[in-house]
C-alpha positions as CSV (number, residue, x, y, z in Angstrom):
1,X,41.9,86.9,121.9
2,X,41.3,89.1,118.8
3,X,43.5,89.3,115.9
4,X,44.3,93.4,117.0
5,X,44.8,92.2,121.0
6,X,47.2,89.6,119.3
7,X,49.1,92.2,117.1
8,X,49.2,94.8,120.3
9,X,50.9,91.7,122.2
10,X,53.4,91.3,119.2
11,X,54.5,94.6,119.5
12,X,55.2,94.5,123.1
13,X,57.2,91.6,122.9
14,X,59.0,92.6,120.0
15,X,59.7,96.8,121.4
16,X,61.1,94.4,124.6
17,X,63.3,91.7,123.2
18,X,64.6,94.7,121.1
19,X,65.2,97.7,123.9
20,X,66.8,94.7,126.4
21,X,69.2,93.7,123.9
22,X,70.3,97.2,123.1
23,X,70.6,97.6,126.2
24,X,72.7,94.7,126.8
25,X,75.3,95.7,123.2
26,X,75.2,99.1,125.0
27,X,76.5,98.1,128.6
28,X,79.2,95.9,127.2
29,X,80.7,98.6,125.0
30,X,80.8,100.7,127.9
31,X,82.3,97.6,130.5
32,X,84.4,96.9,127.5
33,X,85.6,100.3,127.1
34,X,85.9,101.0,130.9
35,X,88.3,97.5,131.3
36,X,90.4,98.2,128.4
37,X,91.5,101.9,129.6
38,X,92.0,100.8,132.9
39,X,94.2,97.6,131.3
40,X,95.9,99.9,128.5
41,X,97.0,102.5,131.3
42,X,98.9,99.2,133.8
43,X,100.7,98.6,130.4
44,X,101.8,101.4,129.4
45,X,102.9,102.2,133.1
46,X,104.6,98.9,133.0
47,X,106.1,99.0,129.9
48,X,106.6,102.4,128.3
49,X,110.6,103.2,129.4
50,X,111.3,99.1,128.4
51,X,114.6,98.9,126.7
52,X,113.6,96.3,124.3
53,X,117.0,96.3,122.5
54,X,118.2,94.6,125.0
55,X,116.8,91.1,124.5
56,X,119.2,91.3,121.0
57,X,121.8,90.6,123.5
58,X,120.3,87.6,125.1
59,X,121.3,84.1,124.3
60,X,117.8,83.0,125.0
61,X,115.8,85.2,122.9
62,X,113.5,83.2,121.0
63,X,114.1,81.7,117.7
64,X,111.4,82.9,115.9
65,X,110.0,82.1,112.1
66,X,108.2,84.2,110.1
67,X,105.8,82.8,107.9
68,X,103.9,85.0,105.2
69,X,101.6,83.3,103.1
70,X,101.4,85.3,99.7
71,X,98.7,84.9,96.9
72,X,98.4,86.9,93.7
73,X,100.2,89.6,95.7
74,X,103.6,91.1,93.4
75,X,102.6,94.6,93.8
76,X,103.8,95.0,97.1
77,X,105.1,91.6,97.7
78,X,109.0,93.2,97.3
79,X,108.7,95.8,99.3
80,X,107.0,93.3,102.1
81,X,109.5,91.4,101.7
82,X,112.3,93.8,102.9
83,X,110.1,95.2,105.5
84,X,110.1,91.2,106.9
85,X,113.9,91.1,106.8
86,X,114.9,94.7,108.0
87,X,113.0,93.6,111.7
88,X,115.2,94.8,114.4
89,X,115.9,91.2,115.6
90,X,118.5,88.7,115.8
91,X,117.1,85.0,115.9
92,X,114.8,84.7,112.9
93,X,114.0,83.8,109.4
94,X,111.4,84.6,107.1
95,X,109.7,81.9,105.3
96,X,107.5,83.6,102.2
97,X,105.1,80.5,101.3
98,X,103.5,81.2,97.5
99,X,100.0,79.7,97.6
100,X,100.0,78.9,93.7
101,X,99.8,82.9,92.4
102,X,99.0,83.8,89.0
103,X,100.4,86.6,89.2
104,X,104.3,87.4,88.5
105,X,105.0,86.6,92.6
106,X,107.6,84.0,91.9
107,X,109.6,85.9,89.2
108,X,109.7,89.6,91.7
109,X,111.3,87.6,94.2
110,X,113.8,85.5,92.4
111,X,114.8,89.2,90.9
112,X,114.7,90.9,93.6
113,X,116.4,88.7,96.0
114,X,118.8,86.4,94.0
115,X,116.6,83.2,94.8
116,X,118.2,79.8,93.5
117,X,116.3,76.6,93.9
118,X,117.5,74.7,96.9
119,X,117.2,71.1,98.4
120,X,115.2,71.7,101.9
121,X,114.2,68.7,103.6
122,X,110.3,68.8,104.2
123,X,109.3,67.3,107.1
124,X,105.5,66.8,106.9
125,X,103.7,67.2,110.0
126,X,100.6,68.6,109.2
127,X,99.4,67.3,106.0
128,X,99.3,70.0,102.8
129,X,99.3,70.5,99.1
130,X,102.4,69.4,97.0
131,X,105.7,71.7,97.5
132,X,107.0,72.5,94.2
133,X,110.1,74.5,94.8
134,X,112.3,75.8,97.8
135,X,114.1,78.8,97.3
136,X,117.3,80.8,99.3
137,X,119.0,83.7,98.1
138,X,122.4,83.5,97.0
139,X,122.9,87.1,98.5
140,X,124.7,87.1,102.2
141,X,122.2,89.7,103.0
142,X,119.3,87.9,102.2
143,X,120.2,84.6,104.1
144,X,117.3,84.8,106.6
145,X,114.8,84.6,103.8
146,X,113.1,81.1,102.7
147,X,110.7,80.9,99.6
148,X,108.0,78.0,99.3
149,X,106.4,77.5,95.6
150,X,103.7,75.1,96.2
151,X,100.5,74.2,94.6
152,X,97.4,76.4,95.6
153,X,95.7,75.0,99.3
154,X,94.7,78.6,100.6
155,X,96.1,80.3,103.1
156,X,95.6,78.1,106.3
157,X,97.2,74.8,104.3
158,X,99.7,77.5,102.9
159,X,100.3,78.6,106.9
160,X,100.4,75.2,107.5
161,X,103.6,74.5,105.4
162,X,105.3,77.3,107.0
163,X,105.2,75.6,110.2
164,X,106.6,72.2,108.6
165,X,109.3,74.2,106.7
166,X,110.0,76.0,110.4
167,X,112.9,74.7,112.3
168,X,112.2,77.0,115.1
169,X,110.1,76.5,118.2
170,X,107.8,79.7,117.7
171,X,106.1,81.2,114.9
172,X,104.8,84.6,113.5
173,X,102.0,84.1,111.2
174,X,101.4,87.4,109.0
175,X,100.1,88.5,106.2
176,X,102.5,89.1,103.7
177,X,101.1,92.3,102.8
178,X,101.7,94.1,106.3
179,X,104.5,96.4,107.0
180,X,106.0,95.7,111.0
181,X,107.3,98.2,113.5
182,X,110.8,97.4,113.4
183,X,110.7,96.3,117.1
184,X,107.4,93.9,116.3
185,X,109.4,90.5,117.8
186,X,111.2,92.3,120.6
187,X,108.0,93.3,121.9
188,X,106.1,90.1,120.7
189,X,109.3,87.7,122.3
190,X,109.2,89.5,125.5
191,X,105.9,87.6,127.0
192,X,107.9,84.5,126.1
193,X,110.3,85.4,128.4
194,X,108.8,86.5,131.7
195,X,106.9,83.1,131.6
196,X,106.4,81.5,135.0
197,X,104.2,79.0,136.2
198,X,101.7,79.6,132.9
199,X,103.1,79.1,129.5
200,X,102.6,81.5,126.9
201,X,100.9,79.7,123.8
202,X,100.4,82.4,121.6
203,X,100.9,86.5,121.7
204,X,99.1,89.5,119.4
205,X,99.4,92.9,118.4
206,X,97.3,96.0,117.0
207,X,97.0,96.3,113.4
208,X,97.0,99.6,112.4
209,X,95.4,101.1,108.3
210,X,98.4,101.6,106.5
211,X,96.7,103.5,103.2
212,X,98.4,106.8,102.3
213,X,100.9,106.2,104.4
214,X,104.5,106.6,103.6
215,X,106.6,103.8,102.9
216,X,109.9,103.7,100.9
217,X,111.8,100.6,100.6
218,X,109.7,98.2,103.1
219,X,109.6,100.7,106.2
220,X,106.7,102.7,107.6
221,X,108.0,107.0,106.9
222,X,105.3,108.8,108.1
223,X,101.7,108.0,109.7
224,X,98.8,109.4,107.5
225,X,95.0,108.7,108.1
226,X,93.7,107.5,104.3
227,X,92.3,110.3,101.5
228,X,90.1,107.3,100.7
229,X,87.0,107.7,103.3
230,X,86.2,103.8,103.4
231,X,89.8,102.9,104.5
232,X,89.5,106.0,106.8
233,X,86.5,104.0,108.2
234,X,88.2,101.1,109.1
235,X,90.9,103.2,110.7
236,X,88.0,104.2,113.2
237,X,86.9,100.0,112.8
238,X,90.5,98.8,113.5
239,X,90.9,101.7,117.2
240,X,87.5,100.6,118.5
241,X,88.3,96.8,117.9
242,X,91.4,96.8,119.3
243,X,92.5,99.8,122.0
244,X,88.1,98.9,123.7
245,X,87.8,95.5,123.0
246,X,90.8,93.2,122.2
247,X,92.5,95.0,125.6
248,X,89.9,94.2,127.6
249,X,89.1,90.5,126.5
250,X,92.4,90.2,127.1
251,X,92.7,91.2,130.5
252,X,90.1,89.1,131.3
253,X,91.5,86.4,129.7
254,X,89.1,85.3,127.4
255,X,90.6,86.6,124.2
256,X,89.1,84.4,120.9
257,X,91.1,85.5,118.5
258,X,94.5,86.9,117.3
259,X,94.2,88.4,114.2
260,X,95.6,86.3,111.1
261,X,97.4,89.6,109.8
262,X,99.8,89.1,112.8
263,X,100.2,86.5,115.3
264,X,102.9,84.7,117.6
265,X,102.5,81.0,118.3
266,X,104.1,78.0,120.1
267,X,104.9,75.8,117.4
268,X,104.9,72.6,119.2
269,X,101.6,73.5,120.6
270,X,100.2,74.8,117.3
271,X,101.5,71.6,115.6
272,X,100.0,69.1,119.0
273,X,96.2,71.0,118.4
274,X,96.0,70.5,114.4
275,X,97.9,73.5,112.9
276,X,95.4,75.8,110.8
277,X,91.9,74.0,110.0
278,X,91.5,74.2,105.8
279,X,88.0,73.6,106.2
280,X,87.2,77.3,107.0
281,X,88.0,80.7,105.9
282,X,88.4,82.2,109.5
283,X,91.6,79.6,110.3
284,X,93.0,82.7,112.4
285,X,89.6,82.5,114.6
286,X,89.8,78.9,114.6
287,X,93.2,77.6,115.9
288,X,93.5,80.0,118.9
289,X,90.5,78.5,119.7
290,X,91.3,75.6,119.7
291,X,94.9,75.7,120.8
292,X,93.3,77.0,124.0
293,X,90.9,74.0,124.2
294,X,94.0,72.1,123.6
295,X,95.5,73.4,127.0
296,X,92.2,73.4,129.0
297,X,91.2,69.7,128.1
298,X,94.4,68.5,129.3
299,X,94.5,70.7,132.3
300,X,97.6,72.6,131.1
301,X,98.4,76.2,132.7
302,X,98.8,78.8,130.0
303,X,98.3,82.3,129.3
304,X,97.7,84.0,125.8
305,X,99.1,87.6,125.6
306,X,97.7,90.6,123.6
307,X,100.4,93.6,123.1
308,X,98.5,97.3,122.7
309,X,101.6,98.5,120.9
310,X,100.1,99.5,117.2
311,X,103.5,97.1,115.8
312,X,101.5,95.5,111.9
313,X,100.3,98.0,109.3
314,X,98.0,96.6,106.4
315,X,96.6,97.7,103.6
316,X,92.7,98.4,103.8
317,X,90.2,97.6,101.2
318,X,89.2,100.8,99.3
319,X,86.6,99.9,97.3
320,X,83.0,98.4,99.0
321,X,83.2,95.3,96.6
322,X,86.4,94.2,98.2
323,X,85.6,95.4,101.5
324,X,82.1,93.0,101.0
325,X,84.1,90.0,99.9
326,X,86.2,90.6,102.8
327,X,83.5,91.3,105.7
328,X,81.4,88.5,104.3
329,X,84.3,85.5,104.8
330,X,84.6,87.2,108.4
331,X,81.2,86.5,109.1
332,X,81.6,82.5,107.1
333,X,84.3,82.9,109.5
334,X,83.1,83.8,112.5
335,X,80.1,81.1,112.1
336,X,82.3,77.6,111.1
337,X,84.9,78.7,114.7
338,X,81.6,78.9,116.5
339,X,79.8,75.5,115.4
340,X,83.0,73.5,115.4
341,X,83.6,74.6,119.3
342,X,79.6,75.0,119.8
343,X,80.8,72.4,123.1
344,X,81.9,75.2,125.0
345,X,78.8,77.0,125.1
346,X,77.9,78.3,129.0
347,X,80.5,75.2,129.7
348,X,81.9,76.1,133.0
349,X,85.0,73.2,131.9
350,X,86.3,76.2,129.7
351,X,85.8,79.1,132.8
352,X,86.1,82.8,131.0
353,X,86.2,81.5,127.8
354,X,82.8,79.1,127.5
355,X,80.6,81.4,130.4
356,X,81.6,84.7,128.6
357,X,83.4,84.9,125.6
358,X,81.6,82.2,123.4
359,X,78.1,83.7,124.2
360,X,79.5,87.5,123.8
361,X,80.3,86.7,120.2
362,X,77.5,84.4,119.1
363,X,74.8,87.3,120.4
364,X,76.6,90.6,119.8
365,X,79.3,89.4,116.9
366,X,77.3,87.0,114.9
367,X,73.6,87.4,115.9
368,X,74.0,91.3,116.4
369,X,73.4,92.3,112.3
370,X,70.7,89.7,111.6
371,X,69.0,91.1,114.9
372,X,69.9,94.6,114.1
373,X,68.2,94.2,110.6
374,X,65.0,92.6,111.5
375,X,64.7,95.2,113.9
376,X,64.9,98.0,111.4
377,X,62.4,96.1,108.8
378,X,60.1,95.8,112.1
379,X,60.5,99.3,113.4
380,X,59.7,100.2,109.8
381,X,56.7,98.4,109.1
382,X,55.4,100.1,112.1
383,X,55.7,102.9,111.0
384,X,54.0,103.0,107.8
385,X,51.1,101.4,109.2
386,X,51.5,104.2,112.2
387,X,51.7,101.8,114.7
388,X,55.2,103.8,115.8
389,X,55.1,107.3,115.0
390,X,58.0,108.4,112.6
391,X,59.2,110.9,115.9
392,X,59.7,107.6,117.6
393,X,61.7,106.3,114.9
394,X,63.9,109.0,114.0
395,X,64.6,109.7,117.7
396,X,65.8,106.0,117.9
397,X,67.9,105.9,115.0
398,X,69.4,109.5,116.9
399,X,70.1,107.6,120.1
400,X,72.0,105.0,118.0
401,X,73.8,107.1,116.2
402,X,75.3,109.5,118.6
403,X,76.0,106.0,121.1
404,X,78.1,104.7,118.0
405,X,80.0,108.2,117.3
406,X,80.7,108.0,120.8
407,X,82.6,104.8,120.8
408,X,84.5,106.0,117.9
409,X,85.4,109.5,119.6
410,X,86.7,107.3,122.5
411,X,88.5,105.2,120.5
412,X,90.2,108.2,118.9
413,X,91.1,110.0,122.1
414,X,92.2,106.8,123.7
415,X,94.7,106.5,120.6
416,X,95.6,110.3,121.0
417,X,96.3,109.9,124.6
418,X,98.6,106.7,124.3
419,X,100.5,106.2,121.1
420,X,99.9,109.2,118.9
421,X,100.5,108.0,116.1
422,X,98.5,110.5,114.1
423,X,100.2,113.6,114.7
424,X,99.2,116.7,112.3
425,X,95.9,118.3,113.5
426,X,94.8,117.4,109.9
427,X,94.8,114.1,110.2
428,X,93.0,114.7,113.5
429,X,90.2,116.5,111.5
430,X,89.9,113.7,109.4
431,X,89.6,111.1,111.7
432,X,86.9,113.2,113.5
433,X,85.0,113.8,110.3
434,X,84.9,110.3,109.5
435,X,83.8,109.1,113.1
436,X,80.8,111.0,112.4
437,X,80.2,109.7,109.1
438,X,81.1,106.0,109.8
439,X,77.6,105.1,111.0
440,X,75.8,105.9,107.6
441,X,78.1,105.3,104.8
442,X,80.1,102.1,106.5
443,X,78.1,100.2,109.3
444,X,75.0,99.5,107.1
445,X,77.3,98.1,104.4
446,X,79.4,95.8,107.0
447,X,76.3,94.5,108.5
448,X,74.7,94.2,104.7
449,X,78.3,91.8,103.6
450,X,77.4,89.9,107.7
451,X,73.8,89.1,106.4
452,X,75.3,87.8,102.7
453,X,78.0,85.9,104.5
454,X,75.5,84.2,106.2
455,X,73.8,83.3,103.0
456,X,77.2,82.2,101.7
457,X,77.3,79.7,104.3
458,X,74.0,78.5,103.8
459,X,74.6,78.0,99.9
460,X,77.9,76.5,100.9
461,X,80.5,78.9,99.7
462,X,83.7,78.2,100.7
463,X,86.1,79.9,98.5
464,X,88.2,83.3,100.3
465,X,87.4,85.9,96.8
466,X,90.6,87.3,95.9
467,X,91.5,90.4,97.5
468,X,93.2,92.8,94.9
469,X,95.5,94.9,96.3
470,X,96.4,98.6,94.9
471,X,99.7,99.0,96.2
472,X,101.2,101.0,99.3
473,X,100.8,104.6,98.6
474,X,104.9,106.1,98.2
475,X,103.7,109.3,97.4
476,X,105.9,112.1,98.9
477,X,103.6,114.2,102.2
């Protein structure tokens, strides 16, 4: 075989492996997509005229601890704060746990809350860093709220303290940077109660971009899309990820991962499974995993429930060196959850979750940008030795681009025609501007920060980057 009759077969091979898995992404976007409005449409019929208000009534609502891990965060940790205690619930308490800050955390809460040290008896379940302090407020209205001063573990050993401070059977795990829906744990408790022969182990909700929005005193005013255009990117990120994919994963019951910006767990099961794994930055990832090994290993029914209802608000990184810092412990994340549970890998024991869900993240969420990449530098080379005409090429790179505009337009009407939470028409031209722009001034740089988390992991970085935050916008519309 000659060296050209070589190269010729290289090609083949390499235009094949590349047009099948296209392909493949392609099809289970659309499925995805196709599952999830189907899904979204049964809940909304289901639970649209819901009077949630009245599970405040009930004696058996679930007692329910909040528990915000907060570091370096006093420019919106107040206001957070307040946001925390002004849910629209009756059986809960909000345990802020400060992860060692060097910021002025500490002395904004004790200000604004009236915080006095106070004897709490620590009952260590789950092994973490040294407690230094407990504080309560000596304000009546402020009697739900717990603060934890204890030396710096990051945030799963910090989550994990949470949970051994807890006195109640379930848990919310948030960041404490997010600003809730006021009916977040009426909707979130309400799986918890409709339980039958499956036990709930663990509901999750949408988070929605909260930059440039309106917020005034811990509460969410008004719904704005973001002036800046890379946290108007992840608003399109955030509706494809969660109305087309979480929706239908969820359905099919073979949901990985409840987002560590806002979660509901069984504590008892949480604590039985480990609590959060401090050995990795995607903890979030991680324990659902696991907790749902937990259950299938010992042949326990169970159900994990994901709630459509946009109910958590976060600020969004604004700049692309915090947004890379960010997107590159995903991907650190994403690859320690998938090699610590590599066992369930096309393992029929773990049904939905091992045939399905574990291979449909390690091909299209972790192999997908280093694929994607080489594919490019390929297609490329090709091309300048005019092996692929540049037609070729830039007709490609078309078909990609309008598929992934596409997705995002359908992730914007499906938000349009359910929740509508962006309401002017300019907002609406924003969002549409953006869609089209999303594939050439965000995707490349997300799969970029996938490619240097990957390196991260080889070099054996293990450290979160601190994630400055700028502050809610309060700014008058």
């Amino acid at each position: 075989m000659t060296g050209t009759e070589t190269i010729d077969i290289f090609i083949q091979v390499f235009n094949f492996f590349i047009l099948i898995f296209a392909i493949f992404v392609m099809l289970s976007y659309l499925i995805l997509s196709i599952i999830s409005g189907i899904s979204l449409k049964s809940y909304l019929r289901h639970n649209r005229f819901v009077n949630y208000n009245a599970l405040l009534s009930l004696e058996n609502a679930p007692r329910v601890s909040l528990i915000a891990p907060a570091y370096n965060e006093g420019k919106t940790i107040e206001e957070n704060v307040r946001s925390l205690l002004a849910i629209n619930y009756n059986n809960f308490d909000v345990i802020v746990v400060n992860d060692g800050s060097k910021d002025n955390s500490i002395p904004v809460l004790i200000k604004a809350f009236n915080l006095v040290e106070k004897p709490l008896h620590y009952n260590e379940r789950i092994p973490t860093k040294k407690v230094k302090t407990v504080y309560k407020s000596t304000n009546p209205s402020f009697s739900r709220l717990i603060v934890v001063d204890k030396e710096n573990g990051g945030k799963a050993d910090a989550l994990n303290t949470g949970m051994n401070i807890s006195q109640n059977p379930y848990l919310v795990c948030i960041d404490v940077d997010c600003i809730m829906d006021k009916d977040v744990l009426l909707k979130l408790a309400k799986p918890y109660l409709e339980e039958s022969n499956k036990k709930t182990i663990a509901t999750g909700g949408v988070i929605r971009i909260a930059n440039s929005c309106i917020i005034k005193s811990g509460k969410l005013i008004k719904v704005k899309a973001p002036d800046n255009l890379l946290a108007r990117s992840q608003v399109i990120e955030y509706l494809r990820a969660f109305i087309l994919g979480r929706m239908a994963w969820n359905k099919l019951d073979g949901l990985l991962i409840i987002s560590g910006a806002f979660g509901m767990f069984d504590r008892e099961i949480a604590i039985q499974a480990g609590g959060y794994y401090t050995n990795t930055v995607g903890e979030d990832m991680e324990l659902i995993v696991r907790m749902r090994r937990y259950m299938i290993d010992r042949k326990k029914d169970y159900h994990v429930q994901y709630i459509p209802d946009p109910l958590c608000w976060t600020e969004a990184p604004e700049s692309y060196k915090i947004l890379g810092k960010q997107r590159s412990r995903w991907m650190r994340g994403t690859m320690e959850t998938l090699w610590t549970h590599r066992k369930m890998m096309f393992n029929p024991k773990y049904k939905i979750l091992g045939m399905l869900s574990y291979p449909y993240w390690l091909f299209f969420e972790y192999y997908a940008p280093i694929i994607e990449t080489i594919g490019i530098i390929i297609t490329f080379i090709l091309v300048i030795f005019g092996i692929i005409s540049w037609k070729f090429f830039f007709l490609f790179i078309l078909l990609v681009y309008l598929y992934a505009v596409m997705f995002s337009m359908m992730a914007l009407y499906a938000e349009e025609a359910t929740f509508k939470r962006y309401e002017s028409l300019k907002d609406l031209r924003k969002l549409t501007f953006i869609a089209l722009l999303e594939p050439i001034i965000f995707h490349p740089f997300t799969v970029f920060s996938a490619l240097k988390g990957n390196w991260e992991k080889i070099i054996g970085k293990k450290s979160w980057g601190e994630m400055t935050r700028t502050g809610f916008d309060k700014r008058p519309g």
